[in-house]
Backbone as numpy.savetxt, mean C-alpha at the origin, in Angstrom:
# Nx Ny Nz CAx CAy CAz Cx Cy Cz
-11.74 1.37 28.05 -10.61 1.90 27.30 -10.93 1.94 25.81
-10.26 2.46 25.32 -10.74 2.71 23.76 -9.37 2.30 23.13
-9.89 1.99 21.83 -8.60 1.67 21.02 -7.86 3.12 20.05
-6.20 2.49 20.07 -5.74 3.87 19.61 -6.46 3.96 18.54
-6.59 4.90 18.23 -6.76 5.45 16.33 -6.00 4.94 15.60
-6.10 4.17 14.22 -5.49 3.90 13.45 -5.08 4.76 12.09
-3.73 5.10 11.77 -4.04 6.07 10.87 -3.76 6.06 9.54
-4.26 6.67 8.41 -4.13 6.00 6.96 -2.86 5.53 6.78
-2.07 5.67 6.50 -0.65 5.58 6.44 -1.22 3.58 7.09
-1.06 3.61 8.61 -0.79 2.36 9.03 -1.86 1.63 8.04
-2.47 2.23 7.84 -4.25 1.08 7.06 -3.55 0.58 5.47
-2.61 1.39 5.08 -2.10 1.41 3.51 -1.30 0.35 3.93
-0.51 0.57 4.93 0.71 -0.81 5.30 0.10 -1.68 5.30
-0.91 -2.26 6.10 -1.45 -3.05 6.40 -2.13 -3.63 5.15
-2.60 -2.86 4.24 -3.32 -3.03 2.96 -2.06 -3.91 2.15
-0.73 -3.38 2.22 0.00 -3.40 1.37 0.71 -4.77 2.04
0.56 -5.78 2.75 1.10 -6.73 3.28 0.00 -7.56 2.93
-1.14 -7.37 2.55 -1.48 -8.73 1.81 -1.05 -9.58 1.15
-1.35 -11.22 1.00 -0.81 -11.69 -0.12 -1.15 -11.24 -0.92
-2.33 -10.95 -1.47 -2.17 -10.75 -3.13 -2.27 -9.06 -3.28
-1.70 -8.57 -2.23 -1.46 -7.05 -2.38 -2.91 -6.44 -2.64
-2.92 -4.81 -3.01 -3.58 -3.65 -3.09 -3.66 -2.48 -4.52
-4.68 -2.86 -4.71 -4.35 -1.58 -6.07 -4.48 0.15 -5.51
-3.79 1.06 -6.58 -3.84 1.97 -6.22 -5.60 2.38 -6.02
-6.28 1.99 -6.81 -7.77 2.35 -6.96 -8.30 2.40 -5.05
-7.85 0.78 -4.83 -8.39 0.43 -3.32 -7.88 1.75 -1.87
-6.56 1.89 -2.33 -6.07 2.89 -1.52 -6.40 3.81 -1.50
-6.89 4.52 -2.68 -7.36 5.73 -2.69 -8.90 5.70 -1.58
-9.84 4.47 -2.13 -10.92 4.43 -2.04 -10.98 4.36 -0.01
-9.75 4.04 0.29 -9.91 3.29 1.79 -9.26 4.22 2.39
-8.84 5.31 2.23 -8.51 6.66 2.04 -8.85 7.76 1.92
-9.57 8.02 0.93 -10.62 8.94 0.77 -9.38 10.41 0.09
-7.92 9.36 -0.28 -6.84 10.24 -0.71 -7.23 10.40 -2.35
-6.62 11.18 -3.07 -6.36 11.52 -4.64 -5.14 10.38 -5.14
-4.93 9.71 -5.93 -3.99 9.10 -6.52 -2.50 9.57 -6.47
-2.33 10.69 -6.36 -0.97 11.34 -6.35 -0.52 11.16 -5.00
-1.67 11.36 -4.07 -1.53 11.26 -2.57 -0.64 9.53 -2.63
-1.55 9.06 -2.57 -1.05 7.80 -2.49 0.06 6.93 -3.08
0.34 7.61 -4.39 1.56 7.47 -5.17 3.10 7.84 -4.21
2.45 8.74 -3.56 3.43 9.79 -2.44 3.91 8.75 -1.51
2.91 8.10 -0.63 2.99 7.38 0.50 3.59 6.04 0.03
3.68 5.35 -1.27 4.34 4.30 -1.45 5.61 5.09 -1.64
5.93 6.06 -2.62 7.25 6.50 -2.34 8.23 6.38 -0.70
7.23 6.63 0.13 7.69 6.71 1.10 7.99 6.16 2.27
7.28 4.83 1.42 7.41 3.37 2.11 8.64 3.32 1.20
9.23 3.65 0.49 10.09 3.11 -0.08 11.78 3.74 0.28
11.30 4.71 0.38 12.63 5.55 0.86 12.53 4.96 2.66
11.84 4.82 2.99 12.01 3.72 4.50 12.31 2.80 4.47
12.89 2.30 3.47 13.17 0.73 3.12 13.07 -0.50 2.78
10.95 0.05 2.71 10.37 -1.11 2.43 10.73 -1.52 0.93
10.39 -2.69 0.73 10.47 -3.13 -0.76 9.24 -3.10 -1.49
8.73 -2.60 -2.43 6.98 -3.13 -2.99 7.35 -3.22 -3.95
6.73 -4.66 -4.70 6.73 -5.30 -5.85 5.31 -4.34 -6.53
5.46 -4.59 -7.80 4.59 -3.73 -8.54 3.91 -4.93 -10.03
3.08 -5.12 -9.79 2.26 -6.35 -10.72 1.44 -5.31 -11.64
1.70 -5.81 -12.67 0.84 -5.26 -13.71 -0.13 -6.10 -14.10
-1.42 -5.42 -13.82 -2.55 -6.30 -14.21 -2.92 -7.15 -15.55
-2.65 -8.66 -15.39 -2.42 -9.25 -16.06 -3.47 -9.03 -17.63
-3.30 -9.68 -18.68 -3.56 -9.21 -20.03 -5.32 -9.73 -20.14
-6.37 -8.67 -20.50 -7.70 -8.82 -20.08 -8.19 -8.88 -19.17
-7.66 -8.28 -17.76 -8.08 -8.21 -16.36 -8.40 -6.41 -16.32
-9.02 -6.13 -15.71 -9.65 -4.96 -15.41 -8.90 -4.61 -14.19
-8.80 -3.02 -14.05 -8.06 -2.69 -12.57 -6.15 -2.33 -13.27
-5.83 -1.74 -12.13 -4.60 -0.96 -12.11 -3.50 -2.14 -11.73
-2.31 -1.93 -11.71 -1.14 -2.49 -11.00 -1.53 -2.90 -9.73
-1.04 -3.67 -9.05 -1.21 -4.29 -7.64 0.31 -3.93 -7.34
0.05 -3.63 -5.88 1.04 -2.98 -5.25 1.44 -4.05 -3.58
2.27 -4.46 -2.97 2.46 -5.16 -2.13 3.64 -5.18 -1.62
4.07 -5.04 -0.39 5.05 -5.29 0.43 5.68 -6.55 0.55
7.15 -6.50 -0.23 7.79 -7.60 -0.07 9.10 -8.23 0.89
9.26 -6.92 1.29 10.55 -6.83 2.31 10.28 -5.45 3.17
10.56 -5.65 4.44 10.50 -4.64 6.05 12.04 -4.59 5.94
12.29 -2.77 6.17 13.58 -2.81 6.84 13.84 -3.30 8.03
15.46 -3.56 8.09 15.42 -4.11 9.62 15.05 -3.72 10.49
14.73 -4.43 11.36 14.26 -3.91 12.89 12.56 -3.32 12.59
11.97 -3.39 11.90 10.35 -3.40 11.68 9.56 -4.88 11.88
8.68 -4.97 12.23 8.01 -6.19 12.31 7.11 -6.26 11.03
């Protein structure tokens, strides 16, 4: 048997439930999406209900905002 396909979308969720979350850079890169793309798909975790906290990369750290899932609408695991 083979395993289902996993598809970007689920890989970004999954990205985005880390503890210490996902930058936009990583998503793009694990993706192979454009930044706008991906800007899109957190929108759209968001209008689904999810919650994502948004960290700004702290002062002399290199890298973008960190992005992470802090709350599942109901009835999501």
């Amino acid at each position: 048997m083979t395993k289902p396909r996993q598809t970007k979308k689920a890989k970004v969720r999954g990205m985005l439930e880390r503890p210490n979350g996902v930058t936009l850079e990583a998503i793009c890169k694990a993706t192979g999406w454009q930044a706008h793309s991906a800007r899109a798909v957190l929108s759209g975790f968001r209008k689904a209900g999810y919650t994502i906290e948004r960290t700004a990369p702290g002062e002399g750290k290199a890298g973008g905002s960190v992005y992470r899932i802090t709350a599942a609408p109901e009835g999501v695991a």
